[in-house]
C-alpha positions in Angstrom: -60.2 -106.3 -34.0 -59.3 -109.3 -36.5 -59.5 -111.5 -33.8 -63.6 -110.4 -33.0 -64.2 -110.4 -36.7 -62.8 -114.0 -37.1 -65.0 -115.1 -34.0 -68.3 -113.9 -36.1 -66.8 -115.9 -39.2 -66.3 -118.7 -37.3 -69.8 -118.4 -35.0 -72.2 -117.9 -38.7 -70.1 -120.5 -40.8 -69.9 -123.3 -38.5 -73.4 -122.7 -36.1 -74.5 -126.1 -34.4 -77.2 -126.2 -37.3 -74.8 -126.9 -40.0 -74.6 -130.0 -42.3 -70.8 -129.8 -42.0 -69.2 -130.2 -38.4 -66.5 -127.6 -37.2 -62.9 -129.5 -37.6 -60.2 -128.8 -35.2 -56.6 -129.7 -34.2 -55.0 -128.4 -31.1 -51.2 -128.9 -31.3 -49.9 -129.6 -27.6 -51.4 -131.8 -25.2 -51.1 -129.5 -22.1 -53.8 -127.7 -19.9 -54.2 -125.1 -22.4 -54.9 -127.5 -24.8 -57.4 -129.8 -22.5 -59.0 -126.3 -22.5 -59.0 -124.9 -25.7 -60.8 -128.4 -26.8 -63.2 -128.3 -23.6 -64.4 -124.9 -24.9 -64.7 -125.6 -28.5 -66.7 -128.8 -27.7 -69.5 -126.8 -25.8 -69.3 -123.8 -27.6 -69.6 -125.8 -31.1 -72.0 -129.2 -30.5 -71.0 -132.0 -33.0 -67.4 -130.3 -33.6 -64.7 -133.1 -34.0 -61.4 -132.1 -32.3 -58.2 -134.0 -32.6 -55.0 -132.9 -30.5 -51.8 -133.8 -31.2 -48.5 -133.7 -28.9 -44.8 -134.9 -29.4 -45.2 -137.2 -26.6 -47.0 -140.4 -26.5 -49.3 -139.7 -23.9 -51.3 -136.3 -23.0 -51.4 -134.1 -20.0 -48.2 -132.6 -20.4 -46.6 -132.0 -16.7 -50.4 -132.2 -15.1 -49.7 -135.7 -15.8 -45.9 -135.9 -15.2 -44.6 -133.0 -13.5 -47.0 -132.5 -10.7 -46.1 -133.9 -7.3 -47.9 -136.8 -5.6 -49.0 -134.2 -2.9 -50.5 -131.1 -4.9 -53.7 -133.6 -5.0 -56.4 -130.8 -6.3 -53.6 -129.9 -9.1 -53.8 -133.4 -10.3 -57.5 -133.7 -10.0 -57.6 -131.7 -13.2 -56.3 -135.0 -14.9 -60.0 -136.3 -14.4 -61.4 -133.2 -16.1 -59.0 -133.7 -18.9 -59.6 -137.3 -19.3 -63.4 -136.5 -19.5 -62.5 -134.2 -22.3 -60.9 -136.9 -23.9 -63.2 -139.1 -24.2 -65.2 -136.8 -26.5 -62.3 -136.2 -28.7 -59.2 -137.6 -30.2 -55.3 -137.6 -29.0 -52.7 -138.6 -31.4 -49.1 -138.9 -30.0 -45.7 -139.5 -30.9 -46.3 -136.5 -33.8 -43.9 -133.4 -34.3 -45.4 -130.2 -36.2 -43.2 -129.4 -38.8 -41.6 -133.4 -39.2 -44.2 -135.9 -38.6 -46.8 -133.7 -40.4 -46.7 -130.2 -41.6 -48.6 -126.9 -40.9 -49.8 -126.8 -44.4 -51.1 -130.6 -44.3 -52.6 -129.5 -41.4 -54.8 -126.8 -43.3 -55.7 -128.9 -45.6 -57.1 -131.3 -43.0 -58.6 -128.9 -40.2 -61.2 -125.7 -40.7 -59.1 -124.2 -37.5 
């Protein structure tokens, strides 16, 4: 019930037609994350997301973990990369050592 309440907040405060654009930072690099961001990009036009990982480079184990054989499993790696392009990664950065949750807040809406 929070959840649906905090989806109309969200959907009224930061509407395509505002003057200030929906922040976001998705913590973890991953599929979930490639997601997350795809979703909030076309859901919220003009939104600026930023994800962050621990490792230097995203895709989590899409990128690393997948065998050279499991071809439509890696495929996703273009879908992510096209992401990408439309918003930020920043690697090499730990929640909770290289930056933390509350500097976080202070920086993102969500």
């Amino acid at each position: 019930m929070a959840i649906s309440g905090s989806r109309k907040f969200l959907s009224r405060s930061f509407s395509t037609l505002s003057p200030h654009p929906l922040r976001v930072c998705i913590v973890g690099s991953r599929a979930d994350g490639f997601y997350t961001a795809e979703k909030l990009l076309k859901t919220h036009q003009g939104s600026q997301v930023d994800i962050i990982d621990r490792l230097p480079t995203p895709f989590g184990l899409v990128r690393s973990g997948v065998a050279l054989d499991h071809l439509e499993t890696k495929n996703v790696i273009n879908q992510f990369s096209r992401v990408a392009q439309r918003c930020m990664f920043l690697g090499n950065i730990t929640l909770g050592s290289s930056i933390s949750l509350a500097e976080l807040r202070e920086l993102y809406h969500v």
